[in-house]
N, CA, C and O atoms as a GROMACS GRO file, in nm:
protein
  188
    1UNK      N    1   8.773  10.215  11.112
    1UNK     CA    2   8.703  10.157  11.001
    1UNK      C    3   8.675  10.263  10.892
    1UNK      O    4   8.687  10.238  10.772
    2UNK      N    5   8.650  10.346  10.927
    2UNK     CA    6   8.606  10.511  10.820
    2UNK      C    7   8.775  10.532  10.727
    2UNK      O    8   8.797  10.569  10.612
    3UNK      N    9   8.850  10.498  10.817
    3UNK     CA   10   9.009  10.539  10.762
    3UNK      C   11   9.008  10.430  10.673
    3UNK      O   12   9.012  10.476  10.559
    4UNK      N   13   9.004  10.311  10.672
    4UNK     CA   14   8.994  10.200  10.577
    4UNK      C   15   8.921  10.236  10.450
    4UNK      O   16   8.971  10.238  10.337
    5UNK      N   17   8.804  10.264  10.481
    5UNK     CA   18   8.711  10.277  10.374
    5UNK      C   19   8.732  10.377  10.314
    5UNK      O   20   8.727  10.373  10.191
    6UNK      N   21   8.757  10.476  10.368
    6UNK     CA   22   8.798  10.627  10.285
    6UNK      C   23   8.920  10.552  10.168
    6UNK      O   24   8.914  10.574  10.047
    7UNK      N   25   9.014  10.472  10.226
    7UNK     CA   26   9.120  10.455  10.135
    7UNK      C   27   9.126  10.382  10.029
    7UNK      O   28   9.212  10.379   9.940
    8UNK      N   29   8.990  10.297  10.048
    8UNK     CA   30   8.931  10.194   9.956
    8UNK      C   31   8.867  10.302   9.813
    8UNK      O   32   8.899  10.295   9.694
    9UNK      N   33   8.773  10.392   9.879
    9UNK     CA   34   8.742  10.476   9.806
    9UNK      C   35   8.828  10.571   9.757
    9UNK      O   36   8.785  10.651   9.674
   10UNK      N   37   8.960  10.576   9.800
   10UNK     CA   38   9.080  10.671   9.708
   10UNK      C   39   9.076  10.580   9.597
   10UNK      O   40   9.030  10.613   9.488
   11UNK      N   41   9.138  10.430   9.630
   11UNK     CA   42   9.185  10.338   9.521
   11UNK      C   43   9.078  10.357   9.415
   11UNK      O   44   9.096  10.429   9.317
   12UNK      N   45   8.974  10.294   9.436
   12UNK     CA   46   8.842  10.346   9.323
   12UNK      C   47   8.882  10.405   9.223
   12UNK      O   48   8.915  10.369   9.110
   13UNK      N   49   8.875  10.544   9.299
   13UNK     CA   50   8.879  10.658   9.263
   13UNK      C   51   8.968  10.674   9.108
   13UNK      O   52   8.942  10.706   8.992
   14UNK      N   53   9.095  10.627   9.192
   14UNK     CA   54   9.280  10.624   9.134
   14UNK      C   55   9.182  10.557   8.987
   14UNK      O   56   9.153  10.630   8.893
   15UNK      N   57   9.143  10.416   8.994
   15UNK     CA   58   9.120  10.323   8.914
   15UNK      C   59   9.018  10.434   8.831
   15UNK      O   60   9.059  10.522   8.754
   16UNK      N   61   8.905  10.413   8.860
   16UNK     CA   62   8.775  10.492   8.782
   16UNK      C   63   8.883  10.614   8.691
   16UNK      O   64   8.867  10.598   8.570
   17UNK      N   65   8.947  10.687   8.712
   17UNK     CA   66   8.957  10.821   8.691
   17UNK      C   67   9.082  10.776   8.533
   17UNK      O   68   9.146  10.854   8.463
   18UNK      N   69   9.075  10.662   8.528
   18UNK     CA   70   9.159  10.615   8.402
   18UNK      C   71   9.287  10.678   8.370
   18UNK      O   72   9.317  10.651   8.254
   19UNK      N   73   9.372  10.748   8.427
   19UNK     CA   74   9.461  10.830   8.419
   19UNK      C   75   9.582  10.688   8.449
   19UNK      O   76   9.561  10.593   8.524
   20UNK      N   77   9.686  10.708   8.379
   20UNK     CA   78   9.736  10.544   8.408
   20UNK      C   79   9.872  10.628   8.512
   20UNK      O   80   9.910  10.565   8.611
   21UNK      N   81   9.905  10.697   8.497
   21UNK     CA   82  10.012  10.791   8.585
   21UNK      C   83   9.953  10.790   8.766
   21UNK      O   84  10.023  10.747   8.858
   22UNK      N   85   9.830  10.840   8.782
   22UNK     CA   86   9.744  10.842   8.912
   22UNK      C   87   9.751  10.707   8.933
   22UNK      O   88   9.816  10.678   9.033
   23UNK      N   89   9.688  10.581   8.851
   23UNK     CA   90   9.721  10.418   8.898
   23UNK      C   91   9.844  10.381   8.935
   23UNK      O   92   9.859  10.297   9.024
   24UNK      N   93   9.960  10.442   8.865
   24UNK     CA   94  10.095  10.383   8.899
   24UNK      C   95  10.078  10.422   8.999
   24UNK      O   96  10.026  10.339   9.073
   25UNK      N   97  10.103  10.546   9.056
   25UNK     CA   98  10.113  10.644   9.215
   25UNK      C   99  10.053  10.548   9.298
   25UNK      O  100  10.121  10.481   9.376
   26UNK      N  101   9.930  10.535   9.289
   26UNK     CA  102   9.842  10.485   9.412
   26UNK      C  103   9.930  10.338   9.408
   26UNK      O  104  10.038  10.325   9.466
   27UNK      N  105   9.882  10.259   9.350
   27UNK     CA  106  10.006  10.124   9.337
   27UNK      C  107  10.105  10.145   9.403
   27UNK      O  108  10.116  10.094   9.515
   28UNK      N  109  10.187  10.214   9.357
   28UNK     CA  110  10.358  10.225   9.443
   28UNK      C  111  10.346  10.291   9.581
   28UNK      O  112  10.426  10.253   9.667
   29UNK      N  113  10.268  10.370   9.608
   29UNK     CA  114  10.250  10.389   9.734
   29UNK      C  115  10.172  10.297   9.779
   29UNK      O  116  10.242  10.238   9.861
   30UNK      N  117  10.057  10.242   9.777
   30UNK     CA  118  10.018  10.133   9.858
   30UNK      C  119  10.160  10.026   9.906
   30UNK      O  120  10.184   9.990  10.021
   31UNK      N  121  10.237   9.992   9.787
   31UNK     CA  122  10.365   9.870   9.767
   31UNK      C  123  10.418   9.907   9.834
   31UNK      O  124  10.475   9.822   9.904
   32UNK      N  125  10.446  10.061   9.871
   32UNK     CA  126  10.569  10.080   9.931
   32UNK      C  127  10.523  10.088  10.082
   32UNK      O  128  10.603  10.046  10.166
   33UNK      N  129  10.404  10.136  10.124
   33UNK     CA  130  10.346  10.183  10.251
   33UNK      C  131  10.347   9.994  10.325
   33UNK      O  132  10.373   9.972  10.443
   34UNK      N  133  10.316   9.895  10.235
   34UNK     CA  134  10.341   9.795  10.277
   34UNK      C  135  10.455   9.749  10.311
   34UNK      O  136  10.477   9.699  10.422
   35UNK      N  137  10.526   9.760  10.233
   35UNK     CA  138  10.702   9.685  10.246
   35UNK      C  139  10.781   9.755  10.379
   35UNK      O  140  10.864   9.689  10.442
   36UNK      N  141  10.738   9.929  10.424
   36UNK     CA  142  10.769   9.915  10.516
   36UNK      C  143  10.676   9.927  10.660
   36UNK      O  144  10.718   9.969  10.768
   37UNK      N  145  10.500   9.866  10.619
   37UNK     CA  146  10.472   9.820  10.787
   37UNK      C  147  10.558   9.689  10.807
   37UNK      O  148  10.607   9.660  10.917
   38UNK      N  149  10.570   9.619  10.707
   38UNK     CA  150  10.650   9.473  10.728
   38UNK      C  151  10.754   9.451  10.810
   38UNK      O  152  10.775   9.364  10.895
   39UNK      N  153  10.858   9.606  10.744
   39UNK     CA  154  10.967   9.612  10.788
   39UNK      C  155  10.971   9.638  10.947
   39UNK      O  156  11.061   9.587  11.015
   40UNK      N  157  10.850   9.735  11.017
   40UNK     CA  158  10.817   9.715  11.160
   40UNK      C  159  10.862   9.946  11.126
   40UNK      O  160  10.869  10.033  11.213
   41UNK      N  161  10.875   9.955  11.026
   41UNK     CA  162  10.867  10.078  11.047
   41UNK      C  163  10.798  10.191  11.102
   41UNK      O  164  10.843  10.288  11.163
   42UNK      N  165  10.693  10.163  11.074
   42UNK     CA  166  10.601  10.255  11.131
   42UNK      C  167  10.561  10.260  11.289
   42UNK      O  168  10.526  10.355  11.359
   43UNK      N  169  10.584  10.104  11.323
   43UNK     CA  170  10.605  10.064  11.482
   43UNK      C  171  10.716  10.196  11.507
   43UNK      O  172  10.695  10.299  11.570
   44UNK      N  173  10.850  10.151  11.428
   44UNK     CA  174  10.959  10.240  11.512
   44UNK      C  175  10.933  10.407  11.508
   44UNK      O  176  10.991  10.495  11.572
   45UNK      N  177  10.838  10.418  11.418
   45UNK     CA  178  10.830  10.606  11.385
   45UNK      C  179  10.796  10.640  11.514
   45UNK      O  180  10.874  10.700  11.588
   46UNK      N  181  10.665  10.600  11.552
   46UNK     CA  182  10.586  10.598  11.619
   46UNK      C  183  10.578  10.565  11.792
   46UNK      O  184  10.484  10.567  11.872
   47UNK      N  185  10.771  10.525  11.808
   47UNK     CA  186  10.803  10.487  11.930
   47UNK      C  187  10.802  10.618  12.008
   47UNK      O  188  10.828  10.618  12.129
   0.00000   0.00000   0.00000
Protein backbone atom coordinates (compact mmCIF):
# COMPACT_ATOMS: atom_id res chain seq x y z
CA UNK A 1 0.00 0.00 0.00
CA UNK A 2 3.02 2.63 0.84
CA UNK A 3 4.36 1.57 -2.86
CA UNK A 4 0.95 2.70 -4.29
CA UNK A 5 0.79 5.81 -2.53
CA UNK A 6 4.33 6.87 -2.90
CA UNK A 7 3.48 6.61 -6.75
CA UNK A 8 0.34 8.52 -6.45
CA UNK A 9 2.44 11.13 -4.83
CA UNK A 10 5.18 10.99 -7.77
CA UNK A 11 2.15 11.66 -10.24
CA UNK A 12 1.17 14.84 -8.10
CA UNK A 13 4.22 15.77 -7.98
CA UNK A 14 4.92 15.25 -12.12
CA UNK A 15 1.46 17.35 -12.35
CA UNK A 16 2.05 20.22 -9.54
CA UNK A 17 5.64 20.88 -10.79
CA UNK A 18 4.04 22.30 -14.27
CA UNK A 19 6.95 21.30 -16.36
CA UNK A 20 4.96 19.79 -19.43
CA UNK A 21 8.19 17.51 -20.53
CA UNK A 22 8.14 15.74 -16.65
CA UNK A 23 4.01 15.23 -17.45
CA UNK A 24 4.69 13.65 -20.79
CA UNK A 25 7.44 11.20 -18.99
CA UNK A 26 5.30 10.24 -16.13
CA UNK A 27 2.24 9.63 -18.68
CA UNK A 28 4.24 7.43 -21.07
CA UNK A 29 5.70 5.54 -18.50
CA UNK A 30 2.68 4.92 -16.50
CA UNK A 31 1.05 3.88 -20.51
CA UNK A 32 3.73 1.94 -21.11
CA UNK A 33 4.31 0.15 -17.54
CA UNK A 34 0.58 -0.74 -18.24
CA UNK A 35 0.50 -2.11 -21.78
CA UNK A 36 3.06 -4.41 -20.68
CA UNK A 37 1.50 -5.80 -17.12
CA UNK A 38 -1.38 -6.59 -19.70
CA UNK A 39 0.86 -8.17 -21.90
CA UNK A 40 1.67 -10.73 -18.74
CA UNK A 41 5.22 -9.28 -18.86
CA UNK A 42 6.23 -8.66 -15.78
CA UNK A 43 4.63 -12.16 -14.71
CA UNK A 44 7.31 -13.55 -17.28
CA UNK A 45 10.39 -11.26 -15.90
CA UNK A 46 9.79 -12.39 -12.77
CA UNK A 47 9.52 -16.25 -13.56
Amino acid sequence: MLFRTARRVDDLEALASGNPARIERRVKDRLLGRALARAGFWRWLWK
